[in-house]
C-alpha positions in Angstrom: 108.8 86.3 70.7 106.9 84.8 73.2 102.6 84.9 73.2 103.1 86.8 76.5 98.9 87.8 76.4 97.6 84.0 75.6 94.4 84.0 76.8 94.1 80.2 76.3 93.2 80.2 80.1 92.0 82.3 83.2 93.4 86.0 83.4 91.9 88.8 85.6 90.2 91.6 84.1 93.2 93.7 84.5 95.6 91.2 82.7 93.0 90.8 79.8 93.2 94.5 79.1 96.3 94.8 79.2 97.3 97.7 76.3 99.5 96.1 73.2 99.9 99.1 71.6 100.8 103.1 72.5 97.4 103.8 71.0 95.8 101.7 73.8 98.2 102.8 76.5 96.5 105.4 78.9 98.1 107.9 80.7 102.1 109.7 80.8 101.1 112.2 77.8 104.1 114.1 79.2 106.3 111.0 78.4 104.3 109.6 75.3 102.3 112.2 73.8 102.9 113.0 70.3 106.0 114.5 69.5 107.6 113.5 72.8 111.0 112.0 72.4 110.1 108.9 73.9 107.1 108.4 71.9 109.1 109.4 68.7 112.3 107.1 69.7 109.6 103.8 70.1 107.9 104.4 66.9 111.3 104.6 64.8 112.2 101.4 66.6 115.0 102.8 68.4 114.5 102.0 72.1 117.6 102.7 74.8 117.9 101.8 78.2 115.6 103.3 81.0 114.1 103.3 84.5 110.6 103.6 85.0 109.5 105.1 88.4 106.1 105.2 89.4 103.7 104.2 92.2 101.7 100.8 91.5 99.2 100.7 88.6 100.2 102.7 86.2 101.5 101.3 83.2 105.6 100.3 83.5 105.4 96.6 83.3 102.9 97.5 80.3 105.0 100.1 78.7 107.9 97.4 78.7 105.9 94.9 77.1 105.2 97.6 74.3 108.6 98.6 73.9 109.4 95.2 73.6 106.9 94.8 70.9 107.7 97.7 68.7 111.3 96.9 68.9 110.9 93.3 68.0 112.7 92.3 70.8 112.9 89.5 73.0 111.1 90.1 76.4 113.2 88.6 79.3 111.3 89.3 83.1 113.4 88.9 86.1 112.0 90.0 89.1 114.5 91.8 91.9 112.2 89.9 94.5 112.9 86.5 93.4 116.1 86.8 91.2 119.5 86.7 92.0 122.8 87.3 89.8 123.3 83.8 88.6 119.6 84.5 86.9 120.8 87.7 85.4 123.7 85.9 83.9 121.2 83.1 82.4 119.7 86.1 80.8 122.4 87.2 79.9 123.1 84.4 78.2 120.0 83.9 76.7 120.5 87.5 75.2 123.7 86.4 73.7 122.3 83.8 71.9 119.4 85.6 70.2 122.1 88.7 69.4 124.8 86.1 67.8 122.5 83.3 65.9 119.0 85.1 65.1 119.9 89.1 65.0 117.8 89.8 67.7 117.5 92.3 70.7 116.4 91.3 74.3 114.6 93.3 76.4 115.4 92.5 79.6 112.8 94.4 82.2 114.0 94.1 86.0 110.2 95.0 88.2 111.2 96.2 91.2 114.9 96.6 90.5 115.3 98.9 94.0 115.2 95.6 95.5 118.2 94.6 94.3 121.5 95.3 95.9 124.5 96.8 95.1 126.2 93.7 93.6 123.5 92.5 91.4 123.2 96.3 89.8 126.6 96.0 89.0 126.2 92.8 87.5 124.2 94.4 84.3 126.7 97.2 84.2 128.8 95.7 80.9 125.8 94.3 78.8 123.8 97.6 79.3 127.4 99.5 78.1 127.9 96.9 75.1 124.0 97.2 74.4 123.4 92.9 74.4 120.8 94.0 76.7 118.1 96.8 76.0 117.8 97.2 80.0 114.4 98.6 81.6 114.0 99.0 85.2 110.3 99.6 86.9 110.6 101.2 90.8 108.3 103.1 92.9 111.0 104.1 94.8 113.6 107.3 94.1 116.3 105.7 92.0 118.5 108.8 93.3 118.5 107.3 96.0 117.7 102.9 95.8 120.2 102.6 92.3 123.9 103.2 91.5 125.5 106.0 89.8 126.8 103.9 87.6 123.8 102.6 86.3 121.8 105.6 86.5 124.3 107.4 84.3 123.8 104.4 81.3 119.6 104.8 81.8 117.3 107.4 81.1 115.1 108.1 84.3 111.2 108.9 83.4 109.0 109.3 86.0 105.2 107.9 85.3 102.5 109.7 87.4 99.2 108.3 89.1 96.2 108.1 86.9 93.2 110.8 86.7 90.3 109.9 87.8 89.0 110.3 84.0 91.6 108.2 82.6 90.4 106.0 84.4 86.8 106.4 84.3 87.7 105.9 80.1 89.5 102.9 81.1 86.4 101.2 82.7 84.4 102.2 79.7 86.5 100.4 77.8 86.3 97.5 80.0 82.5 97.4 80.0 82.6 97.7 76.0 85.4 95.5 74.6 83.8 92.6 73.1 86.6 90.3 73.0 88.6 90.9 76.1 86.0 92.7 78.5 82.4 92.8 79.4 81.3 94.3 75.5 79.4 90.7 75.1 77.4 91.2 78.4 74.7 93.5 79.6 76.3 95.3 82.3 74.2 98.1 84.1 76.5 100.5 86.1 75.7 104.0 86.2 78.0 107.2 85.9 78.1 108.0 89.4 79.6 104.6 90.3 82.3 104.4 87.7 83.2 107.4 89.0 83.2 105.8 92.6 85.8 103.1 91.4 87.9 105.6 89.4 88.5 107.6 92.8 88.2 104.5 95.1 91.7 103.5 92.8 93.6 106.3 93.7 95.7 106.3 90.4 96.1 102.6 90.0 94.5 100.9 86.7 95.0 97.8 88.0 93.2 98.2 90.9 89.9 99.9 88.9 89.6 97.0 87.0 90.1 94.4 89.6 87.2 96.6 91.6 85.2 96.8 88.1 85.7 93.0 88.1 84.7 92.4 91.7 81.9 94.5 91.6 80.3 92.7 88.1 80.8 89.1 90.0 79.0 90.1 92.8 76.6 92.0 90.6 72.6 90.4 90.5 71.6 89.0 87.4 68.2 89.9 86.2 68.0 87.6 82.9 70.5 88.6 80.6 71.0 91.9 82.6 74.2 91.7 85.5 73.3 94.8 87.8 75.7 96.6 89.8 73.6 98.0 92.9 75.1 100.8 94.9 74.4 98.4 97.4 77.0 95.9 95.3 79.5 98.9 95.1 79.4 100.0 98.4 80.0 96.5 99.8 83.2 96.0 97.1 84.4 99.3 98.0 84.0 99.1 101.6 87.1 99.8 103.8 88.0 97.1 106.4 86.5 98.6 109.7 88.4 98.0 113.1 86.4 95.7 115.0 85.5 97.3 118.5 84.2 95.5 121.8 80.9 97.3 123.2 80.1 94.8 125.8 80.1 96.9 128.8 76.7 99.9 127.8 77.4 101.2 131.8 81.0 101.5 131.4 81.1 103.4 128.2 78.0 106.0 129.4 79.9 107.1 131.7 83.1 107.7 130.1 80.5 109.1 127.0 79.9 111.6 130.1 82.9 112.3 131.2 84.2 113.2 127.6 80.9 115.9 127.8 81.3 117.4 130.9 84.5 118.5 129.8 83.9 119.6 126.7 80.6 121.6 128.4 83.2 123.0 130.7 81.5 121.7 134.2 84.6 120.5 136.1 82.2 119.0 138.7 80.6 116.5 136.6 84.1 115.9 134.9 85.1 114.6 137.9 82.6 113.0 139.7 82.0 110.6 136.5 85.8 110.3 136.7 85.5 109.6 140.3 82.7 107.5 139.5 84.6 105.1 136.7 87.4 104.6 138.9 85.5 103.8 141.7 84.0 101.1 139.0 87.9 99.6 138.8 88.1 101.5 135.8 91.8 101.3 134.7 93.1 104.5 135.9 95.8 104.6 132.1 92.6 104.4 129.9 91.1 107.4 131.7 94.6 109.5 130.7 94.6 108.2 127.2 91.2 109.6 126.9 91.9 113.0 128.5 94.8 113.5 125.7 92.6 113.1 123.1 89.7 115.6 124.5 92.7 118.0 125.2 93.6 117.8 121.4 89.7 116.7 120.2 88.0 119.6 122.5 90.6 122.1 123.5 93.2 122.1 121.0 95.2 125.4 120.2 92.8 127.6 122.4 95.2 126.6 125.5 97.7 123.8 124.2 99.2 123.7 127.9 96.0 121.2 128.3 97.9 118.7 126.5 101.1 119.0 128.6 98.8 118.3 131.9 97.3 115.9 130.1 100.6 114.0 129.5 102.2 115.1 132.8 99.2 113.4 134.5 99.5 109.8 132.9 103.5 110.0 133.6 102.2 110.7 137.2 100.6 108.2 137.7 102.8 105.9 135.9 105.5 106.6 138.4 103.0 106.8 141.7 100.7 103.7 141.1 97.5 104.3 142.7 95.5 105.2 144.7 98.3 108.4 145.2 98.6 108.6 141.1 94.9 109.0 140.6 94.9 112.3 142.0 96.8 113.8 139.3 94.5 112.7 137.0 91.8 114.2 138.6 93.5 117.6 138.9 93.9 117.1 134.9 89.9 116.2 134.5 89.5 119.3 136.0 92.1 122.1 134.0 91.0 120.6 131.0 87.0 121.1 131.7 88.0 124.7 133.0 90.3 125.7 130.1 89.0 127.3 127.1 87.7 124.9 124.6 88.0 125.1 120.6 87.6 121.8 118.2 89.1 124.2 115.3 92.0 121.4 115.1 89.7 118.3 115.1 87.4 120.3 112.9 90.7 121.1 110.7 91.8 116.9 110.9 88.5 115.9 109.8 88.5 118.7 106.9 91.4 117.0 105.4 91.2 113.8 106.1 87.7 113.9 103.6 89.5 115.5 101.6 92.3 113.7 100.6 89.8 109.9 101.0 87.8 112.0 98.2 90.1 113.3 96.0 93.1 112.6 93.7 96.7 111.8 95.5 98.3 115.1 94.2 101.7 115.3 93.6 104.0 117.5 95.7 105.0 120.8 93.8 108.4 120.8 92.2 109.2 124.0 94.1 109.1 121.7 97.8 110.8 119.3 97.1 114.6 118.8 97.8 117.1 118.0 94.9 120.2 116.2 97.3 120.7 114.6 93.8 121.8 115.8 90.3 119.0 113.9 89.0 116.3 115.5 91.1 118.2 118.8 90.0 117.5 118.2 86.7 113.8 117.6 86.9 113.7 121.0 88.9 113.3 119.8 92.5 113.4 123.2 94.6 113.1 125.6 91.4 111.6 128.8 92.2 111.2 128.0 96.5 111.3 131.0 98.5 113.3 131.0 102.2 111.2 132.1 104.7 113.6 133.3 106.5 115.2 135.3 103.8 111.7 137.4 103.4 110.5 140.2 105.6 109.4 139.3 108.3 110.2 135.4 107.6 107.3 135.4 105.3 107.4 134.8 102.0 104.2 136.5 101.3 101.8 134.3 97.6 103.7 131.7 98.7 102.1 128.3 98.2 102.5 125.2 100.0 99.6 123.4 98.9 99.1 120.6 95.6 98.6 123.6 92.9 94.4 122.5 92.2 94.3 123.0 96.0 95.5 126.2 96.4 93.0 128.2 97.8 91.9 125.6 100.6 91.7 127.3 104.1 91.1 123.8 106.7 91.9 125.8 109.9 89.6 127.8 111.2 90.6 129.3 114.9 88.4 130.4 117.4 88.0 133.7 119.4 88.8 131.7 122.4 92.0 131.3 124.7 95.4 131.4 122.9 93.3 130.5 119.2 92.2 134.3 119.2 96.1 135.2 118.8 96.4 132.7 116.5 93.4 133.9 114.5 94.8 137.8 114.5 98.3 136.3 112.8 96.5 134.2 110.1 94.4 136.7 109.1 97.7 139.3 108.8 99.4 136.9 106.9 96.4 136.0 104.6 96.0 139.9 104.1 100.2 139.6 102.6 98.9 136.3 100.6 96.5 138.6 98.9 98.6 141.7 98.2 100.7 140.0 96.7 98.3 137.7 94.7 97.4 141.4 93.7 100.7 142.6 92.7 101.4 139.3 91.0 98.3 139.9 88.4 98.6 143.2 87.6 
């Protein structure tokens, strides 16, 4: 077998670390811990065809590489992006050779094997059947529906999951400790908090923790034989790419700053004469309706949703009547909307979750909402256990829970008792009054 980990040159962080052996490998207990079959099946030696499926980062090329190793087998790569069948049958071939004259297995790992057609799936069909290869597949894509039957029915499908934010916080530890392959030989100085920054900044992906890890240590200051990681440091490596915005113009964007206030202070007066004002100013007439459609969802919201519809209405006016007759529908939007009832519970609601999922873990959807259109997803319990609203009293199926389980409990929502929203308000409450009784019920 190949030295696939030479380190005889330059190799990223993340390539250094790399886990050779299950005892290294991090994350996908449910596949690998001890006593799982897999687990079991790799240390007896006795590997079988599979497909890895799992978003970026999170171990499949790695697991191949070990399954490779334990099996001393040799480790053929194609890659579905590059490859095409006359390099599967070279493979192939290769495989043939090390089965016939040396008595040894081939691995062959396909990354990305969604991206191959329907052809070039068929084209492993007979050596995964005959067993000349020991196939592997990595995807991050559903192989129900991106691979053939037939080749799904000679694989076994295991689905790896993102990575915890402690798994990988103990992955960077490891990093900043191993002597031979990570920082262990320097004096690193990196505090809790801003491991923990990275670990949640990678959303799941190893890869991408260490390449931040790595980043971060470059650009780090060195203060003798000390390399120190500033939150300044951290802050710049973690930084997300910002849209760049043109502010030439301070008089043009007062007044639309004003016009935005007056109607959220519901004064239809000053609404319109700063609209007035801004289009007498050759204001273009189309970015004055883009912004009223966002202060009739930012401002407004559910407390009279017809604000939107004007909103809309007025910019298709004008659209078809040019100006100066078009403008006047805009102005008789500036106006409903500063008279109309106002409540920011749905840009309070947008902002709620939008922190929330930038600061927490990408949860997994709950088995229970998913769909099964496949035998596969049927057999990992897509759908088990989900409740038809329409099948419960009232068309509401009372403790249900349509959340990520750890979030459960989160209310982002919060209507007003103002305009349509107070309605609104009355019917969540009634329904969150059910949620509990039966919560109740449940726990008894």
């Amino acid at each position: 077998m190949n030295d696939l980990f030479s380190t005889s040159h330059y190799e990223p962080l993340a390539a250094r670390l790399r886990p050779l052996c299950l005892a290294d490998y991090i994350g996908q207990e449910h596949i690998l811990g001890e006593g799982k079959a897999l687990r079991t099946a790799l240390e007896e030696g006795l590997p079988h065809s599979m497909v890895l499926w799992g978003p970026p980062g999170v171990g499949k090329t790695t697991l191949a590489k070990i399954v490779a190793e334990l099996s001393d087998a040799n480790f053929e790569v194609l890659s579905a992006v590059m490859a095409g069948v006359k390099d599967i049958r070279a493979a192939v071939e290769r495989a043939k050779i090390a089965q016939s004259q040396y008595n040894r297995k081939t691995l062959l790992f396909v990354d990305e094997v969604h991206r191959f057609n329907k052809a070039q799936q068929d084209a492993f069909l007979p050596y995964v059947e005959d067993g000349t290869v020991i196939f592997i597949g990595a995807t991050t894509e559903n192989p129900s529906f991106e691979l053939n039957n037939a080749l799904l029915s000679r694989v076994r499908v295991y689905v790896l999951r993102s990575l915890g934010e402690r798994s990988l916080h103990d992955l960077l530890d490891r990093a900043l400790t191993d002597v031979d392959k990570g920082y262990g030989s320097r004096h690193i100085v990196i505090d809790e908090e801003m491991k923990l920054a990275i670990a949640r900044a990678a959303d799941g992906d190893a890869r991408r923790a260490l390449n931040l890890l790595e980043i971060a240590v470059d650009l780090g200051d060195q203060q003798g034989d000390k390399t120190l990681v500033s939150e300044a440091t951290l802050q710049e490596v973690l930084q997300e790419s910002t849209r760049r915005f043109d502010k030439g113009g301070d008089v043009f964007y007062e007044q639309i700053s004003a016009l935005h206030k007056a109607v959220r202070g519901s004064s239809p007066d000053a609404a319109l004469y700063w609209c007035m004002r801004m289009l007498d100013g050759g204001c273009d007439p189309v970015y004055i309706a883009r912004r009223l459609l966002r202060m009739a969802s930012e401002d407004i919201g559910n407390a009279d949703p017809r604000a939107l519809d004007i909103a809309m209405s007025a910019w298709q006016a004008f659209d078809r009547l040019g100006s100066p007759e078009g403008e006047l529908a805009i102005a008789q939007a500036v106006i409903y909307l500063a008279s109309a009832a106002k409540s920011n519970a749905v840009y309070q609601a947008y902002n709620l979750v939008k922190t929330e999922i930038k600061s927490s873990a990408s949860y997994e959807v709950p088995n229970h909402l998913r769909n099964a259109p496949t035998q596969l997803m049927k057999d990992m319990d897509y759908g088990m256990e989900y409740r038809y609203a329409h099948s419960e009293p009232m068309g509401y199926a009372a403790g249900e829970n349509y959340l990520p389980e750890d979030l459960h409990d989160r209310q982002y929502y919060f209507p007003v008792e103002r305009g349509l929203e107070s309605k609104i308000k009355q019917k969540l409450d009634h329904l969150r009054e059910l949620d509990n009784s039966s919560d109740q019920k449940r726990y008894k």
